[in-house]
Backbone as a printed PyTorch tensor [residue, N CA C, xyz], in Angstrom:
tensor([[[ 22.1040,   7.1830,   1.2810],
         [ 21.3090,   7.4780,   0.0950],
         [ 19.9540,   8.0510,   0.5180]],

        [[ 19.3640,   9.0730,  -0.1270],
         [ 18.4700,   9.6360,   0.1640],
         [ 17.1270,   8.5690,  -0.1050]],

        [[ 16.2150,   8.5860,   0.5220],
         [ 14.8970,   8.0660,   0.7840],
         [ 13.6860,   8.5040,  -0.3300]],

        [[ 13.3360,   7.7460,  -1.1810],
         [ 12.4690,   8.4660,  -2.5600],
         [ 11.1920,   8.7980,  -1.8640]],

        [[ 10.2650,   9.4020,  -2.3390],
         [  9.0470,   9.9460,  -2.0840],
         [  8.2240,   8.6920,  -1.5210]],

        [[  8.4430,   7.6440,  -2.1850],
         [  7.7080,   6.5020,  -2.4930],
         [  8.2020,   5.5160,  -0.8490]],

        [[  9.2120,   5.5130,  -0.4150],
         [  9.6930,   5.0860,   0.6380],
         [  9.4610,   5.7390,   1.7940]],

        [[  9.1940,   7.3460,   1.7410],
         [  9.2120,   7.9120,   3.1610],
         [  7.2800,   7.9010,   3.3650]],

        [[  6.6120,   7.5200,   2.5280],
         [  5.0540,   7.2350,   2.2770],
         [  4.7900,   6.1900,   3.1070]],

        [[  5.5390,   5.1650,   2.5490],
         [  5.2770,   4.1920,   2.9380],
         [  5.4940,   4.1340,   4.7350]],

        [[  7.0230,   4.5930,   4.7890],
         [  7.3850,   4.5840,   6.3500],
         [  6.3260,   5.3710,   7.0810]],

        [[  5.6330,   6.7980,   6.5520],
         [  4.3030,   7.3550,   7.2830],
         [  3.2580,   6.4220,   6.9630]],

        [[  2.6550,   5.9560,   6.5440],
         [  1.8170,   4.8040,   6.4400],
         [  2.1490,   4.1780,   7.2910]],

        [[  3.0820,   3.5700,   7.2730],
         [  3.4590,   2.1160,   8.6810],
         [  3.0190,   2.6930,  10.0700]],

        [[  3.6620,   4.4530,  10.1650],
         [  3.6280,   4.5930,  11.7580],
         [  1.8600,   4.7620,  11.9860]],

        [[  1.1870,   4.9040,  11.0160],
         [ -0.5940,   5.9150,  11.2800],
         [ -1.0650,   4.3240,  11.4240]],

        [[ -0.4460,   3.2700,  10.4620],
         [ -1.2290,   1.8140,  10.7670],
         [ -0.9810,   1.3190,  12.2060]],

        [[  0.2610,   1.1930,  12.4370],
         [  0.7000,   0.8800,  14.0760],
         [  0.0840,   1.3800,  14.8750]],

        [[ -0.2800,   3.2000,  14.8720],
         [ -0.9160,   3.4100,  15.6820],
         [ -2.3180,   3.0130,  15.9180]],

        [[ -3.2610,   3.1740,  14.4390],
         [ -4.6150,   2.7950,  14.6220],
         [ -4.4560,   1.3630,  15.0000]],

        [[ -3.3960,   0.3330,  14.7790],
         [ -3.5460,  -1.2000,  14.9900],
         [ -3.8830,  -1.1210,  16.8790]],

        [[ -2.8940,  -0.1200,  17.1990],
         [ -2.6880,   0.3290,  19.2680],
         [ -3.9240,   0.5480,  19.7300]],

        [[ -4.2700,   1.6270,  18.9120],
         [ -5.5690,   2.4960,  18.9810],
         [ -7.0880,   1.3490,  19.1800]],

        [[ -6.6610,   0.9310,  18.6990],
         [ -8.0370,  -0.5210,  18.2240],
         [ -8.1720,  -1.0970,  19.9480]],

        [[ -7.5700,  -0.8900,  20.7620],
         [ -7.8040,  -2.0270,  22.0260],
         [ -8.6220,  -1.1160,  22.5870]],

        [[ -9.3430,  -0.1180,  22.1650],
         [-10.1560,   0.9160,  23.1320],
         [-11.7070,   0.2040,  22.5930]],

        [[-11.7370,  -0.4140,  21.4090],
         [-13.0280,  -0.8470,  20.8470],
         [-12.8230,  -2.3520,  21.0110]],

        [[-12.0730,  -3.0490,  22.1020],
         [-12.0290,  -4.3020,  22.5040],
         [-11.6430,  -5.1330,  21.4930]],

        [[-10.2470,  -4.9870,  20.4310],
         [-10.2630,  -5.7450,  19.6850],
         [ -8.4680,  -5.5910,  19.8630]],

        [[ -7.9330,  -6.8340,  19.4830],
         [ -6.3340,  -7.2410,  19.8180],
         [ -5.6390,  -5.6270,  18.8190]],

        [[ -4.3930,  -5.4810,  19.0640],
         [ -3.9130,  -5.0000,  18.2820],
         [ -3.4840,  -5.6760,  16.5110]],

        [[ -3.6800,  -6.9400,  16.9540],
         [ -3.4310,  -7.5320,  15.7060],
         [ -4.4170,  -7.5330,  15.0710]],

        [[ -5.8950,  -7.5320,  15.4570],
         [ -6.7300,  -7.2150,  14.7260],
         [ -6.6680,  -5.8270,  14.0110]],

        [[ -6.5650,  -4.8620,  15.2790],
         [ -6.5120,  -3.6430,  14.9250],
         [ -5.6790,  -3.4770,  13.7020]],

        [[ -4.5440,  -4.3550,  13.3770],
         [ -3.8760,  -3.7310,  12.4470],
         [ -4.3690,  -4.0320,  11.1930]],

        [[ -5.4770,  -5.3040,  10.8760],
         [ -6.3490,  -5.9040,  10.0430],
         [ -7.2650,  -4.4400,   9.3050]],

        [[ -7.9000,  -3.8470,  10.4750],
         [ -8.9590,  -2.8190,   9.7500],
         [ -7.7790,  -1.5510,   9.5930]],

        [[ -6.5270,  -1.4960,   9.9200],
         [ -4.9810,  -0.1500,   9.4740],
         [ -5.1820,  -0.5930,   8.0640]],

        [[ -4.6660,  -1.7630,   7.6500],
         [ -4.5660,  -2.0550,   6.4920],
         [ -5.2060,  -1.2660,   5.7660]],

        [[ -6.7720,  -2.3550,   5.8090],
         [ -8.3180,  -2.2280,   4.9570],
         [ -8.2280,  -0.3730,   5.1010]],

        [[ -8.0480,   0.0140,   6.1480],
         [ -8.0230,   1.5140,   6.1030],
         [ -7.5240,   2.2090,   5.2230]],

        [[ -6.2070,   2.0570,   4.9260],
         [ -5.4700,   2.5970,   3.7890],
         [ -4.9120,   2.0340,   2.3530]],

        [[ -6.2900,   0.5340,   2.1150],
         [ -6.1450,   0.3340,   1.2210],
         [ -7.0820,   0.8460,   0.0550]],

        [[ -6.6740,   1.3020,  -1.0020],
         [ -6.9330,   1.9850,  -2.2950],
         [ -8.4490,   0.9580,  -2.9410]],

        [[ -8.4620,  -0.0430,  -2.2000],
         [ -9.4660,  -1.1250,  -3.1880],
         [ -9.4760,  -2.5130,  -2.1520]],

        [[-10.9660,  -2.6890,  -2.3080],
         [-11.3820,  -4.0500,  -1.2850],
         [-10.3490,  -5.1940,  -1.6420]],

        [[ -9.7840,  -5.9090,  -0.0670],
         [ -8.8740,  -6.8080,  -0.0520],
         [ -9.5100,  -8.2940,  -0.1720]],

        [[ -8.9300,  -9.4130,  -0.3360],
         [ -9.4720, -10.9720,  -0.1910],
         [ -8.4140, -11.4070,   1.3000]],

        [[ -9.2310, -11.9920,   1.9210],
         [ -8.5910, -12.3900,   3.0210],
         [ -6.9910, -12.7870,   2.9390]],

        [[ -6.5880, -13.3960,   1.2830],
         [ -5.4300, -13.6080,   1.0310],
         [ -4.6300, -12.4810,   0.9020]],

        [[ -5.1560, -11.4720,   0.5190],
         [ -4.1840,  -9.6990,   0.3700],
         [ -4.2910,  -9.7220,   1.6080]],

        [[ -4.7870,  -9.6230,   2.3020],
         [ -4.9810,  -9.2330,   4.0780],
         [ -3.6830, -10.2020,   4.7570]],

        [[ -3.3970, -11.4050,   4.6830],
         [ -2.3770, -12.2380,   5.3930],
         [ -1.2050, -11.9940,   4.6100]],

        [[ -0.8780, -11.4330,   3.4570],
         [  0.1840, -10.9450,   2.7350],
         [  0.5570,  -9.7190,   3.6650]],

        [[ -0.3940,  -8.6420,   3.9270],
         [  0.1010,  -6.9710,   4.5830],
         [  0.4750,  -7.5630,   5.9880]],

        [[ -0.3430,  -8.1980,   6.6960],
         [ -0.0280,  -8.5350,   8.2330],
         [  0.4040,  -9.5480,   8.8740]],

        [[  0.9300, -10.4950,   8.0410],
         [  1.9900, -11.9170,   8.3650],
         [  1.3330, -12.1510,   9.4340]],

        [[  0.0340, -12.5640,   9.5700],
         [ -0.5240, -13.4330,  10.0980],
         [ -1.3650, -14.9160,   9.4540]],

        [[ -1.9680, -15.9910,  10.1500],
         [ -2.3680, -17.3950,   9.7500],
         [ -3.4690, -16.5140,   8.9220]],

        [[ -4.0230, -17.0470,   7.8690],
         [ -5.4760, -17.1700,   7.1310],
         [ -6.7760, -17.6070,   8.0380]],

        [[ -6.4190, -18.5150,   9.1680],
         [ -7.4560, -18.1800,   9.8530],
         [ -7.7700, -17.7010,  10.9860]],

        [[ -6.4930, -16.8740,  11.6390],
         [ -6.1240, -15.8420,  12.3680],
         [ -6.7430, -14.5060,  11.5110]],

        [[ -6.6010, -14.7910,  10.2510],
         [ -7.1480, -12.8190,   9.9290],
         [ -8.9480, -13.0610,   9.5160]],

        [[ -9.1840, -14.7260,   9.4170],
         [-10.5790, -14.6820,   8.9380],
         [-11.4130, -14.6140,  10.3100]],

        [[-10.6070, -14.7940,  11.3580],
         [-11.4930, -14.5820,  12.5320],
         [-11.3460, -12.6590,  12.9800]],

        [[-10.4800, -12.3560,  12.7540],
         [-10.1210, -10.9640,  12.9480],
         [-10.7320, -10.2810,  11.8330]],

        [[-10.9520, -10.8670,  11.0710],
         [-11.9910, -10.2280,   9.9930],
         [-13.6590,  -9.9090,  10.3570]],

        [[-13.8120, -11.4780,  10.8260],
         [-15.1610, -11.3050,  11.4410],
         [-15.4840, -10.4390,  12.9370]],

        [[-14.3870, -10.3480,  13.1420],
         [-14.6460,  -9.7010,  14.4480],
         [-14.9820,  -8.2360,  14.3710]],

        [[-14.2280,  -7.6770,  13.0410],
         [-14.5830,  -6.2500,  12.7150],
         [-15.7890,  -6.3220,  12.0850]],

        [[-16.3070,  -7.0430,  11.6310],
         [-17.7270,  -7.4160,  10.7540],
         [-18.5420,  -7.2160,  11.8910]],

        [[-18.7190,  -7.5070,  12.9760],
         [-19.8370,  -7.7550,  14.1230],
         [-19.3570,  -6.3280,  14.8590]],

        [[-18.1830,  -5.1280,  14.6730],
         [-18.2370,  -4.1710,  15.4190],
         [-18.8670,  -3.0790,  14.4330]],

        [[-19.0430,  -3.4280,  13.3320],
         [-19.1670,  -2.4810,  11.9680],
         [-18.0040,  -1.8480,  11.1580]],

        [[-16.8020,  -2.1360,  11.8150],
         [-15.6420,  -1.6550,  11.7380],
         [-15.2780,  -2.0860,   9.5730]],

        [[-15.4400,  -2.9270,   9.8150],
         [-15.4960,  -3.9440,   8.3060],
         [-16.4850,  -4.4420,   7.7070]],

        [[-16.4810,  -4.2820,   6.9000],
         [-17.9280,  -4.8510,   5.5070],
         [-17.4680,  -5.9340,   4.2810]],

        [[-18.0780,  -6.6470,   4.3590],
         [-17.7950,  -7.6660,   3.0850],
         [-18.6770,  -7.1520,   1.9730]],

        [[-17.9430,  -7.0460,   0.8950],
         [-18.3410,  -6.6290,  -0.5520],
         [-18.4780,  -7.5120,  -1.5200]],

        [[-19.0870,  -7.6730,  -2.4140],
         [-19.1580,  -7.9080,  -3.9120],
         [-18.0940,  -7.6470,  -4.7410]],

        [[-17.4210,  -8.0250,  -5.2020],
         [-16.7080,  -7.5400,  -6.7290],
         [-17.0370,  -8.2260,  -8.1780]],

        [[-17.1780,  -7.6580,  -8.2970],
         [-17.7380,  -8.4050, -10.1790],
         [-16.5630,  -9.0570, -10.7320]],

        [[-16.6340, -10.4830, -10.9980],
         [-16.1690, -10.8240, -12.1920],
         [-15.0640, -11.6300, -10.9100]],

        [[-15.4330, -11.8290,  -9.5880],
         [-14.6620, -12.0930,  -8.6210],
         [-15.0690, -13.2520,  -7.5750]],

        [[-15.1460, -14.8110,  -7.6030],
         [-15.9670, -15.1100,  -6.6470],
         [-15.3840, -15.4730,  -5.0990]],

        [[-14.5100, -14.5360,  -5.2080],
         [-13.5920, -14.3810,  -3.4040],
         [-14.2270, -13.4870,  -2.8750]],

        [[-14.7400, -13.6530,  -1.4960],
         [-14.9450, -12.3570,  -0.5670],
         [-13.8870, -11.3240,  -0.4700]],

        [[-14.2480, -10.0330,  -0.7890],
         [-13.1950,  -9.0190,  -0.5420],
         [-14.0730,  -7.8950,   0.6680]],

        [[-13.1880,  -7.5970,   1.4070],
         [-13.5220,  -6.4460,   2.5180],
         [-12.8900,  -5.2980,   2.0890]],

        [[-13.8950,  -4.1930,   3.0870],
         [-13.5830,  -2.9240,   3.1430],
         [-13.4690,  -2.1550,   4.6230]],

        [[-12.8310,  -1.0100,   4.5140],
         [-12.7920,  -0.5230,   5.7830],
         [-13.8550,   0.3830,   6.2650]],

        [[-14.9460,   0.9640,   7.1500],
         [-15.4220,   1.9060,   7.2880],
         [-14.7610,   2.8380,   7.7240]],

        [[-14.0810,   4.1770,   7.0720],
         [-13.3570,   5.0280,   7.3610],
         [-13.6030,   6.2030,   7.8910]],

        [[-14.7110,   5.6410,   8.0900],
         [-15.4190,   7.3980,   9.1680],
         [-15.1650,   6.9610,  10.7410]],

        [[-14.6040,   7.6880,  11.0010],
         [-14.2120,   7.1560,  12.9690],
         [-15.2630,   7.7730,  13.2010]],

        [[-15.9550,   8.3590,  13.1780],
         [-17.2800,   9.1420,  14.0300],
         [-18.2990,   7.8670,  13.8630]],

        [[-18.6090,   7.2150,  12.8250],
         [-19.5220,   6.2420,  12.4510],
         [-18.3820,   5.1300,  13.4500]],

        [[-17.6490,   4.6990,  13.6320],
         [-17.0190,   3.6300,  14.2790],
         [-16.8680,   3.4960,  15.6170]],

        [[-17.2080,   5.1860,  16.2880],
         [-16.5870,   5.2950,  17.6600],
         [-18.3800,   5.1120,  18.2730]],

        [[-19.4540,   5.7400,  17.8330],
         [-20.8420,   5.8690,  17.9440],
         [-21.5920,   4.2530,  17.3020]],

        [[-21.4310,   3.4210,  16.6350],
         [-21.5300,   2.1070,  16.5550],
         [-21.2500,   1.1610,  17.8100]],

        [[-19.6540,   1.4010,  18.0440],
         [-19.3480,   0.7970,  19.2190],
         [-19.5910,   1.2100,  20.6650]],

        [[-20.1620,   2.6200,  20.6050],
         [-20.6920,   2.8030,  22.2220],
         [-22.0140,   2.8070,  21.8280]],

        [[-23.1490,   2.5640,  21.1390],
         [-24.3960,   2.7890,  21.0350],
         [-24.3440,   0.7490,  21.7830]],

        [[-23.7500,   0.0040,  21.0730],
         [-23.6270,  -1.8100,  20.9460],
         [-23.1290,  -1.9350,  22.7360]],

        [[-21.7480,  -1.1070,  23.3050],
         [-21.8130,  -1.1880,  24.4250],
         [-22.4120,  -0.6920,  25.5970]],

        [[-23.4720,   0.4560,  25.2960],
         [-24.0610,   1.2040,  26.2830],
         [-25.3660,  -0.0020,  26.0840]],

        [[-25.6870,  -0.4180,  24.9790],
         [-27.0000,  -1.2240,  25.3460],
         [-26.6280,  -2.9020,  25.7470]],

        [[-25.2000,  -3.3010,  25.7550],
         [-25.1220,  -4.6170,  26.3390],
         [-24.7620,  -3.9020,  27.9400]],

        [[-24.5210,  -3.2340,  28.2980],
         [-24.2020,  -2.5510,  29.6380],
         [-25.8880,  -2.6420,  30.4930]],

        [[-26.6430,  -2.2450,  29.5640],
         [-27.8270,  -1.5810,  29.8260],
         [-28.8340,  -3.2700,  30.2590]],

        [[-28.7730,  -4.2990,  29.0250],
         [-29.8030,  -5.2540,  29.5280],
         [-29.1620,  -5.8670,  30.6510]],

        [[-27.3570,  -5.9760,  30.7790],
         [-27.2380,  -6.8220,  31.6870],
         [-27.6570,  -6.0230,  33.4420]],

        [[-27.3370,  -5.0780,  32.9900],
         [-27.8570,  -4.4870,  34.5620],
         [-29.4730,  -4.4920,  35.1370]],

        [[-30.6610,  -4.3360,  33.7250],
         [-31.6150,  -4.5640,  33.7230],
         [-32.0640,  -5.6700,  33.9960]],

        [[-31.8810,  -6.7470,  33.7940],
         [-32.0180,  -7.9730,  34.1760],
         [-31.6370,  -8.5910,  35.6340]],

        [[-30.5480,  -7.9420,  36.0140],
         [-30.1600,  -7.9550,  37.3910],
         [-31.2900,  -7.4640,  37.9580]],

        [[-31.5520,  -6.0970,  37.9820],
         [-32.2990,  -5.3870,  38.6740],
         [-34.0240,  -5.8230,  38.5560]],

        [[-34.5730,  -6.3060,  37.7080],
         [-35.7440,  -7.3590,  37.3030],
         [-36.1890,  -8.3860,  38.4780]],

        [[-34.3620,  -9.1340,  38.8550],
         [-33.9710, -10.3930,  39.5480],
         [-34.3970, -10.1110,  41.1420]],

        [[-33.3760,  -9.0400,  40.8870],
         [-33.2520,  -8.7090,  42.7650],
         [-34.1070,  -8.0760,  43.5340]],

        [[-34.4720,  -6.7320,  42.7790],
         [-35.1130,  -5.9240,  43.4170],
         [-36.4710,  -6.6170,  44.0500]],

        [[-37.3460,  -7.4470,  43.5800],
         [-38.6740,  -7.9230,  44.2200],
         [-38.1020,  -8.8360,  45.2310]],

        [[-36.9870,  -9.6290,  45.4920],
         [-36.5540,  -9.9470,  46.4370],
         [-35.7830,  -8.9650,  47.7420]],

        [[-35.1740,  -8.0980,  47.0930],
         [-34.9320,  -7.4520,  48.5910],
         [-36.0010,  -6.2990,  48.8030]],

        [[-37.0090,  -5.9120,  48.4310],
         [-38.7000,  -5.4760,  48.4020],
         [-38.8660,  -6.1810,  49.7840]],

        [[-39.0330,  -7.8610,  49.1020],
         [-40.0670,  -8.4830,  50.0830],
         [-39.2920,  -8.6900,  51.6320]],

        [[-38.2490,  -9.3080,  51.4700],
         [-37.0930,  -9.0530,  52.7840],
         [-36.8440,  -7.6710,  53.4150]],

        [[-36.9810,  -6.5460,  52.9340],
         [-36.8680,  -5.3480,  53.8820],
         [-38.4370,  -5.4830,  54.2980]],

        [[-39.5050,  -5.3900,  53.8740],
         [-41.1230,  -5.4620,  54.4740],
         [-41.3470,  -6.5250,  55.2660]],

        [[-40.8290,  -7.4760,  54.5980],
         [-41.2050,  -8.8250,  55.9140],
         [-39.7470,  -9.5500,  56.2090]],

        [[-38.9960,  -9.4620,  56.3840],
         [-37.9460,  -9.9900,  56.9190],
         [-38.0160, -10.4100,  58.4480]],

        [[-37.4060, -11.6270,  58.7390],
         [-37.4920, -12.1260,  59.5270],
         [-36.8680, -11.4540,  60.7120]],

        [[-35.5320, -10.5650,  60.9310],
         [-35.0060,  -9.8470,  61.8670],
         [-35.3150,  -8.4720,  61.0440]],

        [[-34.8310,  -7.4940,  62.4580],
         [-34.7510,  -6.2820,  61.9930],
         [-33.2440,  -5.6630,  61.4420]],

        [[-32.2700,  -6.2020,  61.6990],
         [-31.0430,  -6.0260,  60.9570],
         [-31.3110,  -6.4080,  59.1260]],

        [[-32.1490,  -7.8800,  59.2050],
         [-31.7090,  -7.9410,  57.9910],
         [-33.0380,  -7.1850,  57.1000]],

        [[-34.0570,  -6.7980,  57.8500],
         [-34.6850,  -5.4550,  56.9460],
         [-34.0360,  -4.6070,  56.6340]],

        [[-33.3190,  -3.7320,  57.5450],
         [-32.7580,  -2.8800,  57.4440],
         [-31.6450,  -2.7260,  56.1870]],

        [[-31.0330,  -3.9730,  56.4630],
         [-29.8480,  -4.4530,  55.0560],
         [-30.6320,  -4.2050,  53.8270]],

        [[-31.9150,  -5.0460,  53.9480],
         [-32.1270,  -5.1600,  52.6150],
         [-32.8690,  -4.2780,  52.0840]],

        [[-33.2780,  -3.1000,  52.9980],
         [-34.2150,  -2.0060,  52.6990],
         [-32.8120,  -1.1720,  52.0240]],

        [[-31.5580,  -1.0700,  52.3670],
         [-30.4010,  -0.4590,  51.9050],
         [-30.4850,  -0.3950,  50.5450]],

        [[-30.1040,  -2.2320,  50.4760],
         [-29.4870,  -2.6470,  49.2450],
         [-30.7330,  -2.2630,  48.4550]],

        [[-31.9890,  -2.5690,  48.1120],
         [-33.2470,  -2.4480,  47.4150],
         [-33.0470,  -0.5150,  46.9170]],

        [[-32.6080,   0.4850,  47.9910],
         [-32.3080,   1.7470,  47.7130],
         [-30.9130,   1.8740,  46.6410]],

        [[-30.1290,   0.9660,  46.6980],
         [-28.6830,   1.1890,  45.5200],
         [-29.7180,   1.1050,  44.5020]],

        [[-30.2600,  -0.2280,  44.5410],
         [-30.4190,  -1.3170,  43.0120],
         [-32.0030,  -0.1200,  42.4080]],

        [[-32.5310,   0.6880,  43.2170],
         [-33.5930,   1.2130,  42.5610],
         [-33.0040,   2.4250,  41.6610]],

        [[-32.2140,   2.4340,  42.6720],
         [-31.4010,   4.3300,  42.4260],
         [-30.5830,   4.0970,  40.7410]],

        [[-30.0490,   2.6320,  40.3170],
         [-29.3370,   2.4410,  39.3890],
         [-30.5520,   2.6060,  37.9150]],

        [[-31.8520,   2.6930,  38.3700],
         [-32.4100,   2.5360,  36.9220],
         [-32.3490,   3.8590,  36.7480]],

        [[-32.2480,   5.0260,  37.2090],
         [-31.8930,   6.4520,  36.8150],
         [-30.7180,   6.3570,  36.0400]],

        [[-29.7690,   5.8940,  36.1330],
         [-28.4850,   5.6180,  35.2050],
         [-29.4180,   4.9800,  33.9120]],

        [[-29.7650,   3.6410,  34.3130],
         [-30.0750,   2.9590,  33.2490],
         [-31.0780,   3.5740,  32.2140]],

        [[-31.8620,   4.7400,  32.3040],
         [-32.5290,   5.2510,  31.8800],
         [-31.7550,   5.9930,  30.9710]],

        [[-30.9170,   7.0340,  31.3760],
         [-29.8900,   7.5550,  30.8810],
         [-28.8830,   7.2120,  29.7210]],

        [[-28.2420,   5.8590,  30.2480],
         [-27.3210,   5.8050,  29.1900],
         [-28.5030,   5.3270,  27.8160]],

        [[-29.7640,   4.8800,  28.4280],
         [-30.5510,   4.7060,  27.0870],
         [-30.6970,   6.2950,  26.2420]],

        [[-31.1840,   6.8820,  26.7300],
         [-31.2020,   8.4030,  26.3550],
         [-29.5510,   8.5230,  25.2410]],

        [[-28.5840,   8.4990,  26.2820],
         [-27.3170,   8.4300,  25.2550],
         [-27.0820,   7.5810,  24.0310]],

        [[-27.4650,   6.3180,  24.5030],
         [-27.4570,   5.2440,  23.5210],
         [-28.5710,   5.7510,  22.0500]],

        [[-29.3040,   6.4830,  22.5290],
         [-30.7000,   6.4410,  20.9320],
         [-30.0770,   7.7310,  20.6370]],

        [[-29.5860,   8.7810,  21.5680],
         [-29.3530,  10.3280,  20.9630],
         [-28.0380,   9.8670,  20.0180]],

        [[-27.0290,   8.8860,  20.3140],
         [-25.8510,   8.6030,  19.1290],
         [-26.0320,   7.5680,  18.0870]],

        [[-27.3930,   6.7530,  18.2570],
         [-28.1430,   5.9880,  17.4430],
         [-28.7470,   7.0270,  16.2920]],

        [[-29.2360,   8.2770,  16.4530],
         [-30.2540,   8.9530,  15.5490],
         [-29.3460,   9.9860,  15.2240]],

        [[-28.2010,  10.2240,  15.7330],
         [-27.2640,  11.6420,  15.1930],
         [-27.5670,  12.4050,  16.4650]],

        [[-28.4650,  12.4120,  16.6260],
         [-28.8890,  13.6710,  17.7270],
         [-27.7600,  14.2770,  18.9240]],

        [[-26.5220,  13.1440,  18.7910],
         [-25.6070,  13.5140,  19.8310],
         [-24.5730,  14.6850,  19.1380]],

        [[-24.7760,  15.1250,  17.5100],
         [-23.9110,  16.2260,  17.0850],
         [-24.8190,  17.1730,  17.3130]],

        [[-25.7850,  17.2970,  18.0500],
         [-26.6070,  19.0710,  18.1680],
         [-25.8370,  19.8980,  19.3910]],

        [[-25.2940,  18.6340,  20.1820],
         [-24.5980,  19.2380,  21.5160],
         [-23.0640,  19.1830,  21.5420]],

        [[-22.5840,  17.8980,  20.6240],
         [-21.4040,  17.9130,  20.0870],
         [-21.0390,  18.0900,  18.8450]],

        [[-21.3230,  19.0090,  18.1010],
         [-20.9180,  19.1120,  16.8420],
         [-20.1940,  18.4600,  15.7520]],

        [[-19.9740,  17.7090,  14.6760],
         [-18.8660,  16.9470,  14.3640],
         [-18.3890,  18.2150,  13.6840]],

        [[-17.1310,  18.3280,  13.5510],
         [-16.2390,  19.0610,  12.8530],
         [-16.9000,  19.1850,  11.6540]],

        [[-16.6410,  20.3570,  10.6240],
         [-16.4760,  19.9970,   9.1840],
         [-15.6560,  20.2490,   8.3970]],

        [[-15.2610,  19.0370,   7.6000],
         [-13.8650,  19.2100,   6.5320],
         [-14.0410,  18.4150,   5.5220]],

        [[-12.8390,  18.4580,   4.6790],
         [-13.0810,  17.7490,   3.4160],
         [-12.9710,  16.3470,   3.3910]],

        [[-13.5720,  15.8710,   2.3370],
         [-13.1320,  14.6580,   2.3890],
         [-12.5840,  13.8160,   2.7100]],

        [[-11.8420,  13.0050,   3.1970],
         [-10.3630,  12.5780,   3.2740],
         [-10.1190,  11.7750,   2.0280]],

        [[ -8.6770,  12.1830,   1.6760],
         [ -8.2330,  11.0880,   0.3210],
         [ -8.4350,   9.9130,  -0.0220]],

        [[ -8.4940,   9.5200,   1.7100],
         [ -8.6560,   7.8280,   1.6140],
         [ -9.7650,   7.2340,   0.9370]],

        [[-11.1400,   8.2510,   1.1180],
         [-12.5770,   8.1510,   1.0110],
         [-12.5620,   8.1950,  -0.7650]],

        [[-11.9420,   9.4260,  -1.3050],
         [-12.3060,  10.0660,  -2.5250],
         [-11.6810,   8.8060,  -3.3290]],

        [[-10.4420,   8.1420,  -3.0480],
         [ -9.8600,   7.0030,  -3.9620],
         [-10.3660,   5.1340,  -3.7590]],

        [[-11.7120,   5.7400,  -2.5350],
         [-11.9080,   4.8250,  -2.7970],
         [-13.2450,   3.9190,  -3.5110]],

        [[-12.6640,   2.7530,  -4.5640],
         [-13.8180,   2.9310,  -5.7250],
         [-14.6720,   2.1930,  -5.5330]],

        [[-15.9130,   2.6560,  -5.7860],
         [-16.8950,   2.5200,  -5.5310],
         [-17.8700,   1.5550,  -6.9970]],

        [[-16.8080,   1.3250,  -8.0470],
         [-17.4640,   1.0470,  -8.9200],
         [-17.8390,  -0.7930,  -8.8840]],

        [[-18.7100,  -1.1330,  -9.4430],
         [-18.9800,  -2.6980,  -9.4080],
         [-18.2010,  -3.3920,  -8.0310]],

        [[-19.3240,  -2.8720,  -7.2460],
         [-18.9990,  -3.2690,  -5.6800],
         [-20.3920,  -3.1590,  -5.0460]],

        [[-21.0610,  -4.1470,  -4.7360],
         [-21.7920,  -4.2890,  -3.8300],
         [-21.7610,  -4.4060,  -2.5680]],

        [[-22.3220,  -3.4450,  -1.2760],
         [-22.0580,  -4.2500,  -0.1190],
         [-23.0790,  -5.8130,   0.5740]],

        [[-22.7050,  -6.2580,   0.7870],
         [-23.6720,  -7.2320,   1.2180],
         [-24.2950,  -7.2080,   2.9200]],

        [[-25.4530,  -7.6000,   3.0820],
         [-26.3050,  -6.8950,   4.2220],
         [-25.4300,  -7.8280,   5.3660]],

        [[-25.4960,  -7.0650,   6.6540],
         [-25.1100,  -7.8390,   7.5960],
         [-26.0410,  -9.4150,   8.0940]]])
């Protein structure tokens, strides 16, 4: 029997959710999460954590932690609905806003932890290459003091990257495409919906 319009939708829907659910382990989050913000992605209208464990046959507090987890990447937003006193979520459906969120959050946890290292060490292997007790272990530590200085040129850098995709400034050299809308965006309603602040 032939397959109605309404069935072969759905089956393309399933494969674009599977994939973005796959797709999701590049922004450090399970695929099962990932498939949490597939859903919210291609749903028509903000979900309650209970619509959410209905689409992805997972526990209620398996998707409320996978919920929050997209909440802290920006990936997901908790909304308002009028006349509603359940939390309902939404998806942020701009991948350009999702992919530049999550490397602006990892270039600057990259950035203090190396800074802090380098804070630690460097005045110690300073004082051990100048006054060190042998001349081998000056020498060592006059080395190592040359890696750990040479790394704040990086660290300088990915800051540079980190504020140029913080302020937009990273589409003057990479352009974002331009196109229309996407459907997903245009159907989705915007009416008596508040977002609530992080």
């Amino acid at each position: 029997m032939q397959k109605t319009d309404t069935q072969r939708l759905e089956e393309a829907r399933d494969v674009m959710i599977s994939a973005l659910a796959q797709s999701m382990v590049a922004y450090g989050v399970t695929p099962s999460v990932g498939r949490i913000y597939a859903v919210l992605y291609f749903s028509a209208s903000p979900l309650t954590l209970d619509d959410i464990k209905e689409e992805v046959a997972m526990s209620k507090a398996s998707v409320s932690t996978g919920v929050r987890e997209l909440i802290d990447t920006g990936m997901v937003s908790k909304v308002w609905k009028k006349g509603d006193r359940k939390d309902h979520y939404i998806a942020e459906k701009d991948f350009f806003k999702n992919f530049l969120n999550f490397m602006v959050r990892m270039l600057r946890l990259e950035r203090g932890i190396i800074h802090k290292a380098v804070e630690q060490t460097e005045p110690v292997m300073r004082e051990i290459a100048d006054h060190g007790a042998d001349r081998e272990t000056r020498e060592m530590a006059a080395k190592d003091q040359a890696l750990v200085s040479g790394s704040k040129t990086y660290l300088t850098w990915i800051t540079q990257l980190a504020n140029a995709m913080e302020s937009g400034d990273i589409f003057e050299h990479f352009p974002r495409p331009e196109r229309d809308t996407p459907l997903s965006d245009r159907h989705s309603p915007q009416e008596n919906i508040k977002h609530e602040d992080k």
